[in-house]
N, C-alpha and C positions, 0 to 999 in steps of 0.2 A: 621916855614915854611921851615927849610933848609932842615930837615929830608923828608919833602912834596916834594921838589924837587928831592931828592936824589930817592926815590919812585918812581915817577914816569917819572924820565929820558930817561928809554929803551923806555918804549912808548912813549916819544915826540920825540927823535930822529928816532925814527921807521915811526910814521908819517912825520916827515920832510924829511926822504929820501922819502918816497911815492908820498911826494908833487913835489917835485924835479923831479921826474920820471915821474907823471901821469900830473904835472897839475891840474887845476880844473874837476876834474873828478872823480867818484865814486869809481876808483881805490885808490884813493887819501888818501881815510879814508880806506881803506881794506874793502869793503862790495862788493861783488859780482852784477857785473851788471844786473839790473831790477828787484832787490828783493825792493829796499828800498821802493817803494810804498805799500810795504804789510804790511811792519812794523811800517809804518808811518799809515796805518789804521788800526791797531792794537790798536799801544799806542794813538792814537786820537779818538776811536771809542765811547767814553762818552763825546768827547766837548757837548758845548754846540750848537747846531746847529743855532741858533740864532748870534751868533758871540757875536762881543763886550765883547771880552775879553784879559786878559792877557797869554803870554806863556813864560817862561824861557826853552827854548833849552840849555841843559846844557852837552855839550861834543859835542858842538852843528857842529864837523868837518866844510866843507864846506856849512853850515847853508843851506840845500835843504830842508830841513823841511820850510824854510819859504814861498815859492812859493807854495810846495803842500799846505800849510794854506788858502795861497791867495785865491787861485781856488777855497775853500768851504768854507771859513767862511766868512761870511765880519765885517770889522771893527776889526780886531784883530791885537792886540801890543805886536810884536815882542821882547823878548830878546833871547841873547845868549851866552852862556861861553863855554871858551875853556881853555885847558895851553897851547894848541901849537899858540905860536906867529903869524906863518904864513898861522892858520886856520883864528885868530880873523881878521889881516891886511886884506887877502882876502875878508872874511864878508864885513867890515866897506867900504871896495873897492867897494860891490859889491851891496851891498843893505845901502844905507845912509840912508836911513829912518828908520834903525834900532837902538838897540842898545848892542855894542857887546863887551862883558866883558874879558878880560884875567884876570883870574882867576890860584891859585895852588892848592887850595881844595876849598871844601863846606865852609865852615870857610868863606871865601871872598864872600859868598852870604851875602847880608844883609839886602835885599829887599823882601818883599813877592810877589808871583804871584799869577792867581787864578788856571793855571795847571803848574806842572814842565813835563818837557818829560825828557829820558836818553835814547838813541839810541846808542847801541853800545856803552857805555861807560866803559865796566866793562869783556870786551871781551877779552881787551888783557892784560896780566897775567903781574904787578908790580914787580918792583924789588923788591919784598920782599918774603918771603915764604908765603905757602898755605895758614896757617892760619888768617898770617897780610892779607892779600889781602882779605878775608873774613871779616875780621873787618873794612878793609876800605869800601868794598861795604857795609857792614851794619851800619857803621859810617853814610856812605855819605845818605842814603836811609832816616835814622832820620833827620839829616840838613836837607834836600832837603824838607821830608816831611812836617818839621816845617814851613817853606816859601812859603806851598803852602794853598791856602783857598779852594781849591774845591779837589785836585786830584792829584797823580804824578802816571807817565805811566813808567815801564820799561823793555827792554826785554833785554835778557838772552841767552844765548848755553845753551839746555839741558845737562846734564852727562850721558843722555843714547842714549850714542854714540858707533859706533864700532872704533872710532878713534881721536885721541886729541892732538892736535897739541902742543908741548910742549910749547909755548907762549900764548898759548889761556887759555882761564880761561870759563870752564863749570858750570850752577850751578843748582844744584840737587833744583827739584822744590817741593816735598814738604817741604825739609827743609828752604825755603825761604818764602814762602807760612806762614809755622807754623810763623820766623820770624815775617813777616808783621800784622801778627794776631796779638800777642800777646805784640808786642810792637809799631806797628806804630794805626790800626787800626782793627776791628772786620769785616769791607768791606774792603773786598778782593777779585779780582775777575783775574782768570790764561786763559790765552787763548793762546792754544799749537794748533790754527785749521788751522792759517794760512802758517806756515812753519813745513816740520817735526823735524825739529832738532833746534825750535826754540821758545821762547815763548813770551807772555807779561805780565805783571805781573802792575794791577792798585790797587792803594790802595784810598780810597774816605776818606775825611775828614767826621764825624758823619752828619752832620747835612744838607750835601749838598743831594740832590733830583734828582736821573739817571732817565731815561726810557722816 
């Protein structure tokens, strides 16, 4: 776990100055004001509409995902993980009926759900080089998938950008795409409709039933 922390340091202090500055606010986690309802029906757009279900929010910033849940599913139990201390403290502040994990890695899952989400979790670029960071997003995309019984949702930066923030971490979709195929599952399904420089990427466990 120490090398875990050392990894992902620049991005918990980068969040924590954000929180500092912005407060509870969208600024807070670096997402762009009144995108996050597209992303959130993106990576949500195979619940089950019925409710009565499980979700782990995992990088789960100031857990907004759990109101837009509220408003359309019913009956659905909330989790959430973060590493930034003063994303999970806020949570637990803010919705006690949940339950909110601080976590260093995937590893500190130990729990199954029946979807994982990842919203912006993979956006901003680790202390590590190009290639670790690529093995930790497809590290954590295994764990995460092992924990889930119906589904995990994640979206992504395209690399086909005219521009790339040296902190930001882009990822080329059909290389991630082939990924998810070939080692998580054979349902895959990429949806690049609702942002342009943005995508989602769901992978289904065999045996669960969409549509």
């Amino acid at each position: 776990m120490a090398l875990a922390k050392a990894v992902f340091r620049g991005a918990i202090e980068a969040y924590q100055a954000a929180f500092r500055e912005h407060g509870e606010t969208p600024a807070a986690v670096m997402w762009p004001k009144g995108r996050q309802p597209l992303r959130f029906a993106a990576l949500t757009r195979f619940f089950d509409r019925r409710g009565g279900f499980s979700v782990l929010d995992y990088g789960c910033g100031l857990a907004d995902l759990k109101p837009y849940l509220g408003e359309r599913f019913p009956n659905v139990h909330y989790n959430a993980a973060d590493i930034t201390p003063e994303f999970v403290q806020s949570g637990r502040t803010r919705y006690p009926d949940a339950r909110f994990l601080l976590v260093e890695s995937v590893q500190d899952i130990v729990e199954d759900y029946d979807y994982v989400v990842m919203s912006g979790v993979f956006n901003f670029r680790y202390d590590c080089s190009l290639d670790d960071h690529k093995a930790i997003v497809r590290s954590s995309l295994r764990g995460l998938f092992a924990r889930a019984k119906r589904s995990i949702a994640v979206d992504f930066m395209t690399d086909d950008v005219d521009y790339q923030a040296t902190n930001s971490y882009h990822q080329n979709v059909n290389e991630i795409y082939q990924f998810a195929r070939h080692e998580l599952s054979r349902r895959v399904i990429v949806d690049h409709s609702y942002l342009p420089y943005e995508y989602a990427l769901t992978v289904f466990k065999d045996d669960v039933v969409t549509g």
